[in-house]
C-alpha positions as a Markdown table, in Angstrom:
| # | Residue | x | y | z |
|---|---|---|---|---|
| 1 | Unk | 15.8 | -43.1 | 36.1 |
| 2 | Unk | 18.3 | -40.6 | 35.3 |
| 3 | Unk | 18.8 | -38.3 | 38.8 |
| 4 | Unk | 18.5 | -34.2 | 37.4 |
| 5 | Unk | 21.9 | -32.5 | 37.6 |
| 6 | Unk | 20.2 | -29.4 | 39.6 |
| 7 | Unk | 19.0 | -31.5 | 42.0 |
| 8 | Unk | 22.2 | -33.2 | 42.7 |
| 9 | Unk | 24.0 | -29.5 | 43.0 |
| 10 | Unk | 23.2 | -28.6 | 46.1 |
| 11 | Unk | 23.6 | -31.8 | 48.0 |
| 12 | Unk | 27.0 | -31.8 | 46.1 |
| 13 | Unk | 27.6 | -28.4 | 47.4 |
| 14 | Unk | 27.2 | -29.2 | 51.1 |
| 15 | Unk | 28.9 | -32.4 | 50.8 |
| 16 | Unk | 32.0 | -30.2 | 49.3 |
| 17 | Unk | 31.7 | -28.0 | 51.8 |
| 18 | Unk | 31.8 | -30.5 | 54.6 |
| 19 | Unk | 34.9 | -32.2 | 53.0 |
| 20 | Unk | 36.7 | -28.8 | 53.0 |
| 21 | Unk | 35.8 | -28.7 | 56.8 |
| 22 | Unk | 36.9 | -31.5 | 57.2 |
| 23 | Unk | 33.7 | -33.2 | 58.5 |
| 24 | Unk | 33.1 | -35.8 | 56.5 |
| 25 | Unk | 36.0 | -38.7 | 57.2 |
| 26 | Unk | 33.5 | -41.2 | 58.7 |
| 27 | Unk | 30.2 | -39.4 | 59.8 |
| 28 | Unk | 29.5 | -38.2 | 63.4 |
| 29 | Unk | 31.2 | -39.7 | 66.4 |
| 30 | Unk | 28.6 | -40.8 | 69.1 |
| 31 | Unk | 29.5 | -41.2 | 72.6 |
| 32 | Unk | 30.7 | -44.8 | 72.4 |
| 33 | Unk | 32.9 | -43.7 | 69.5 |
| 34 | Unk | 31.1 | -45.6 | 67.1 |
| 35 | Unk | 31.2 | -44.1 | 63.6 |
| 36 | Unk | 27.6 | -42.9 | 62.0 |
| 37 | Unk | 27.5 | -42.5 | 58.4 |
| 38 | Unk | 25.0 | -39.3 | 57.8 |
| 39 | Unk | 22.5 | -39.3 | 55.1 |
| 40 | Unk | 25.3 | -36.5 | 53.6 |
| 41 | Unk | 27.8 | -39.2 | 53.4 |
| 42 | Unk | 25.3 | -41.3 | 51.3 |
| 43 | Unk | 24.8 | -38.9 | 48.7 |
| 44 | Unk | 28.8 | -38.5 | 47.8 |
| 45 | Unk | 28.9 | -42.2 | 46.5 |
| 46 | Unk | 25.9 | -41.3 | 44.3 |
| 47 | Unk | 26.8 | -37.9 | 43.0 |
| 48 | Unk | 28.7 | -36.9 | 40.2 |
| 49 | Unk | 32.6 | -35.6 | 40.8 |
| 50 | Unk | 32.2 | -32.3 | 42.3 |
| 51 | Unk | 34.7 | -30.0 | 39.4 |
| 52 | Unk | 37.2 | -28.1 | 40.8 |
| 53 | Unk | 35.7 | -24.7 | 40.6 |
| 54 | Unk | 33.1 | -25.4 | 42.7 |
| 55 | Unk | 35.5 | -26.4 | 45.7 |
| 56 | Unk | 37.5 | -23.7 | 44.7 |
| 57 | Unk | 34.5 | -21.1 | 45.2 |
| 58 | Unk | 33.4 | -22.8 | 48.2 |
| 59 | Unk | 37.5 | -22.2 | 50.4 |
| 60 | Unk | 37.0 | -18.9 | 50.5 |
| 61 | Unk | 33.8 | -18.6 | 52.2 |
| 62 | Unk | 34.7 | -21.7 | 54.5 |
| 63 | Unk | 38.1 | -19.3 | 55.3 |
| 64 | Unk | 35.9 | -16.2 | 56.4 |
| 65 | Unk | 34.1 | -18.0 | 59.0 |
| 66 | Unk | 36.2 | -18.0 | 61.5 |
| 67 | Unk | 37.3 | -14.2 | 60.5 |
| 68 | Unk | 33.7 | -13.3 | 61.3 |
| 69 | Unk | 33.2 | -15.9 | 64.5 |
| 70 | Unk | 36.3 | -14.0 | 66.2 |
| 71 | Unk | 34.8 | -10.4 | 65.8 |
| 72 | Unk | 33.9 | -9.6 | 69.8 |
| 73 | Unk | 29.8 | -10.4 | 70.1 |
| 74 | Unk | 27.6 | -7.1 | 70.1 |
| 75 | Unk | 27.1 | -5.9 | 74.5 |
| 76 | Unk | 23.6 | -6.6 | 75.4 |
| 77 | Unk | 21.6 | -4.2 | 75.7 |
| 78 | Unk | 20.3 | -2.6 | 78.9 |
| 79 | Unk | 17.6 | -4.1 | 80.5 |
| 80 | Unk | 14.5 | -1.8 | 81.5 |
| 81 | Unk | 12.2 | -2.1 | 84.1 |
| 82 | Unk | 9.0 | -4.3 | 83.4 |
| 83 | Unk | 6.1 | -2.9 | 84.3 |
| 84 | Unk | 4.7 | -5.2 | 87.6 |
| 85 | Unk | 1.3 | -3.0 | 88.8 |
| 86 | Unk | -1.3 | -5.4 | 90.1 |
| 87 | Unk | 0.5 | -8.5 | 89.9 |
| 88 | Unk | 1.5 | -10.5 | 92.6 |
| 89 | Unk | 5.3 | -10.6 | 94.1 |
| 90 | Unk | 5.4 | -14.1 | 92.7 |
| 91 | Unk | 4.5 | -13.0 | 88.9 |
| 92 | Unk | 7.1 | -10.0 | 89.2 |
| 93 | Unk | 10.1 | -12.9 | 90.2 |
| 94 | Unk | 8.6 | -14.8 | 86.9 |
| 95 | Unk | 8.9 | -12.0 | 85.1 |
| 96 | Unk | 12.4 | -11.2 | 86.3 |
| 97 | Unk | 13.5 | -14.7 | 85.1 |
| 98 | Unk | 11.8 | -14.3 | 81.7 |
| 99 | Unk | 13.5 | -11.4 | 81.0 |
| 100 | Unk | 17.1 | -12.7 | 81.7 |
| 101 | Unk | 16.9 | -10.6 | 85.2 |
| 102 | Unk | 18.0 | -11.9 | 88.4 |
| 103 | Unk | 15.0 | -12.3 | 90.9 |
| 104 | Unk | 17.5 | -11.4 | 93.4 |
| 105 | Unk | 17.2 | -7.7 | 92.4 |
| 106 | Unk | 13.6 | -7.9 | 94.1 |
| 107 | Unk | 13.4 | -6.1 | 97.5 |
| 108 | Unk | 10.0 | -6.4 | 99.0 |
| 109 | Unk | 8.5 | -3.7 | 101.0 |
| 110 | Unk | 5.0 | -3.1 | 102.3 |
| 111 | Unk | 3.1 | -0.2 | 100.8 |
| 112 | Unk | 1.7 | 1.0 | 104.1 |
| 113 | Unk | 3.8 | 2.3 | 107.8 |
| 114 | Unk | 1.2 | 0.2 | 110.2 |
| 115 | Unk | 1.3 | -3.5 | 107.8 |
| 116 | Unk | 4.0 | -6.0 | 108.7 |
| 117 | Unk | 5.3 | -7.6 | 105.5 |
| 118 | Unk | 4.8 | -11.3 | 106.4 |
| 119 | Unk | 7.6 | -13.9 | 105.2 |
| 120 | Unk | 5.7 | -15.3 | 102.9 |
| 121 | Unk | 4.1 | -12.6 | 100.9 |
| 122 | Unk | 3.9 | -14.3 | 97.0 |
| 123 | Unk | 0.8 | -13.7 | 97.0 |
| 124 | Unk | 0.6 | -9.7 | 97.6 |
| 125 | Unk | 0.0 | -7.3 | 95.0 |
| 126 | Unk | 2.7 | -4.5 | 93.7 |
| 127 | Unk | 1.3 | -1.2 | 94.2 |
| 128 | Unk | 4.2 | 0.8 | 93.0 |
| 129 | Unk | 8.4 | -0.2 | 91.9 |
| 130 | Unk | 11.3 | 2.0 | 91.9 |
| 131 | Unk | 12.5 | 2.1 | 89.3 |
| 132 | Unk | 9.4 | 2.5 | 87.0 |
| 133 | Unk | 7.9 | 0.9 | 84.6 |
| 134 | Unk | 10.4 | 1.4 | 81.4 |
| 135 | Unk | 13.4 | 2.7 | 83.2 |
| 136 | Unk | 16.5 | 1.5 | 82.5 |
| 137 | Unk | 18.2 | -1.0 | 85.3 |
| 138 | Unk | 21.8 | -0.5 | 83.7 |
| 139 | Unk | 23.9 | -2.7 | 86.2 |
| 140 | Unk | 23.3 | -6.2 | 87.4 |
| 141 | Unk | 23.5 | -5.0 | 91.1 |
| 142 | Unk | 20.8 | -2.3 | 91.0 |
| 143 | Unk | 18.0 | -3.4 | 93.4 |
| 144 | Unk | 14.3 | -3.3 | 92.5 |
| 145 | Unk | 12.2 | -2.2 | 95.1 |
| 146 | Unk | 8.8 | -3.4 | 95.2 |
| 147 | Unk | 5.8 | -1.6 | 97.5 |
| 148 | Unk | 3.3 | -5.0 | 98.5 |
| 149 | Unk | -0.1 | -5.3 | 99.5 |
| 150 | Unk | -2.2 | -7.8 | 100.8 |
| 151 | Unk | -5.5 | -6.7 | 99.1 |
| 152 | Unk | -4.8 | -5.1 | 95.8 |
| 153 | Unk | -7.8 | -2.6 | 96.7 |
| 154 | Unk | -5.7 | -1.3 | 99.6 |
| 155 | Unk | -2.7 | -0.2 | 97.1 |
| 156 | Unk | -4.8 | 2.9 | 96.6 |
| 157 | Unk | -5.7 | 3.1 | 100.2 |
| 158 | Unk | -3.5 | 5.9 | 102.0 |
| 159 | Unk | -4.0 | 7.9 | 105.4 |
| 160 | Unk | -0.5 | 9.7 | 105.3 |
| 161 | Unk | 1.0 | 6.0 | 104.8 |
| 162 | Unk | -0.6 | 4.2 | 106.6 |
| 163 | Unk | -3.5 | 1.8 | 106.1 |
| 164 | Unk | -5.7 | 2.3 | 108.6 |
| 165 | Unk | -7.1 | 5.8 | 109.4 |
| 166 | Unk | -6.6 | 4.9 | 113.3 |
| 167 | Unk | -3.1 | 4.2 | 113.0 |
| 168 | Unk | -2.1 | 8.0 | 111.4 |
| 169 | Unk | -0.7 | 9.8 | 114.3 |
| 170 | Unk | -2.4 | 12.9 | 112.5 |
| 171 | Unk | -5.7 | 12.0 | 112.5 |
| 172 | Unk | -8.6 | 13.7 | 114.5 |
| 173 | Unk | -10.5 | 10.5 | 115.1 |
């Protein structure tokens, strides 16, 4: 059987390409510097002579690689503040990390004057953040302040800041 010539072009194509790079003198080196032939190899004892035109096409694409690879990469953008309401200190430090944010920005607080935040408090609920939800955290140092609660019931629980009614020096009681 007599291989198609549009087939063969594209394989020919990369395998010029490779030789241009200079990638194809004896396959991939492993670690015990061992030479692998790759399957690209292969093909260039099979396929026709690639004509000069075509190598000569290929250079200058090869040649404004590196032009473009040297360009200084784009700034990330700004991260913003992920939303965290109702879920626990635990999920917000996931988040954090999902997002490419340090979980060392978190500072834990609790929401209420009279409630002790206890040291291990991955489990309490985020009533409220500063900054909010969507607002931008520009630097890496900017701190994230997170209001906890034990019961996610008591984050809308308030007697002037404090949890129990008994405990606000104001009240009548």
């Amino acid at each position: 059987m007599v291989p198609n010539p549009r087939r063969l072009a594209p394989s020919v194509l990369v395998v010029g390409v490779l030789a241009l790079a200079g990638c194809s003198g004896g396959g991939t080196q492993t670690g015990d510097a061992t030479p692998v032939t790759t399957p690209a190899t292969a093909a260039t004892t099979t396929a026709p002579a690639t004509p000069p035109a075509t190598a000569t096409a290929t250079a200058p694409a090869t040649a404004s690689a590196p032009a473009t690879a040297s360009t200084a990469p784009a700034p990330p953008p700004d991260a913003v503040m992920p939303a965290l309401h109702s879920r626990t200190y635990e999920q917000a430090r996931t988040e954090f990390s999902r997002q490419d944010l340090s979980p060392a920005r978190l500072t834990a607080a609790a929401q209420h004057k009279d409630v002790t935040l206890p040291r291990d408090h991955d489990d309490w609920y985020i009533c409220d953040t500063s900054p909010r939800p969507g607002a931008p955290l520009p630097a890496a140092t900017t701190t994230v302040t997170v209001k906890l609660a034990q019961d996610f019931s008591d984050c809308t629980t308030s007697f002037n800041g404090y949890l129990y009614e008994e405990n606000d020096p104001s009240s009548t009681s």
